[in-house]
Each structure stands twice: as C-alpha cells, then as structure tokens.
N, C-alpha and C positions, 0 to 999 in steps of 0.2 A: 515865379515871377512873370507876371503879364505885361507885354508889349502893349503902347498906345497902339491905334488904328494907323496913325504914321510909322513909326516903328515897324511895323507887321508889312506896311506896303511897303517901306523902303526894304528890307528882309527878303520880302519876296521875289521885290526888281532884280537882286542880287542873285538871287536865287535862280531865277529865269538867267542872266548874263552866263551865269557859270555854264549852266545846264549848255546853254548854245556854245558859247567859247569852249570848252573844256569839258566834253561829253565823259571821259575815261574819268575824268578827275569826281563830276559828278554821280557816276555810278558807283566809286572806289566810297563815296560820302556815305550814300543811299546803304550801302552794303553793310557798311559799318556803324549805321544806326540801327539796322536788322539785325546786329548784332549783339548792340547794346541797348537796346532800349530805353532800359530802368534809368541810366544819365540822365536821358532828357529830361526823365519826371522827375528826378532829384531837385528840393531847393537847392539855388545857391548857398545858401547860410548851413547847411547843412552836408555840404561837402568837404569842405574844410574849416575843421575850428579855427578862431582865433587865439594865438598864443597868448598868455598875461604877459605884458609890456615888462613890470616888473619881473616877473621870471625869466624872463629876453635877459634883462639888462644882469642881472644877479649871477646869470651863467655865465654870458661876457666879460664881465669885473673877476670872476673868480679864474676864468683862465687866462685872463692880463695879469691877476696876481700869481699863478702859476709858473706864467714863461718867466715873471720875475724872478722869482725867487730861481729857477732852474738860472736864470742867465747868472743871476746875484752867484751864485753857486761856482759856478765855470770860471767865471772872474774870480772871486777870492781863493779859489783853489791852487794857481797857480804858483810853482814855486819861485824861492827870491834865488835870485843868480848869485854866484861864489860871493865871496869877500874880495873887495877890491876891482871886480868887475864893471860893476855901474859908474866907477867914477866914484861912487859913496867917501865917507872919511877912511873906509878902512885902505882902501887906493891911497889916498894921498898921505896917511902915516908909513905905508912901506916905499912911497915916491920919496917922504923924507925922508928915512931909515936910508935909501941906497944915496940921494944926493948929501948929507952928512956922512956918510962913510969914504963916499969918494972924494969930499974936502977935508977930510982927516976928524970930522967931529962925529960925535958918537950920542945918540940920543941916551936921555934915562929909562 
C-alpha cells in the first residue's frame, strides 16, 4: 500500500518527533524492524484473511443453540419435591384428611 506525498510527510514529521522526544523508544522501533523485515513488505490484504460473514454468524447461532439446549437440560432435569410439599393438591388432601379426623368426619 502506498502513501500520498502528504501521508509520507505527515509519517515522517512523526517520525523525526519520536526520534528527538523518545530516543530509546526509537531505537527499540529501528531494532525490531532489523528484525522483521519481511512485515513491512507484507500487503495489508494479505496478512490477515477475511472471515465469511456467513460462517461468523453460523458458528455464533450454533453455539447459542448449544448453551441452550445445555441450559434447556439443567432446567428440566431437576427433580419434583415430595408429595405434599409445594403446597400442590396432594398437601391439601392430607390437610383435609387430618382437619376431618380431628372434627370427627372421616374422608372416602
């Protein structure tokens, strides 16, 4: 990728700022261009592909349908508490089983 002629002088200016402000920082730069070289001549577009949009989103969906079903799981798995615990009907046929015994009437 090639810089306009502005581009290139604004780079520069930056270049020269660092260099005087921050001598250490720009040698640690310099040093590690000596090192890598081949970066710099790398395209952009050839650095890193672009993922397909659609196979982003198709792995996304498939592990939003995953945690579901794992959660879906967890949730119906659990077990139902005694009889007569929750309150349900089967509580209140032995709530009336003991209040008809103790007024003398006796269910069927």
């Amino acid at each position: 990728m090639s810089y306009s002629s502005d581009d290139q002088r604004i780079l520069g200016e930056i270049e020269r700022g660092l260099t005087r402000d921050d001598p250490a920082l720009a040698t640690l730069i310099d040093t590690l261009n000596e090192q890598f070289p081949h970066a710099a001549d790398v395209p952009s577009d050839a650095r890193a592909p672009r993922r397909n949009p659609r196979v982003v989103t198709a792995v996304v969906l498939a592990v939003i349908a995953l945690l579901a079903l794992i959660l879906t799981a967890m949730l119906g798995s659990r077990s139902a508490p005694p009889a007569g615990v929750d309150g349900g009907p089967a509580a209140l046929s032995s709530l009336s089983a003991v209040t008809g015994a103790h007024e003398g009437h006796t269910l069927p």
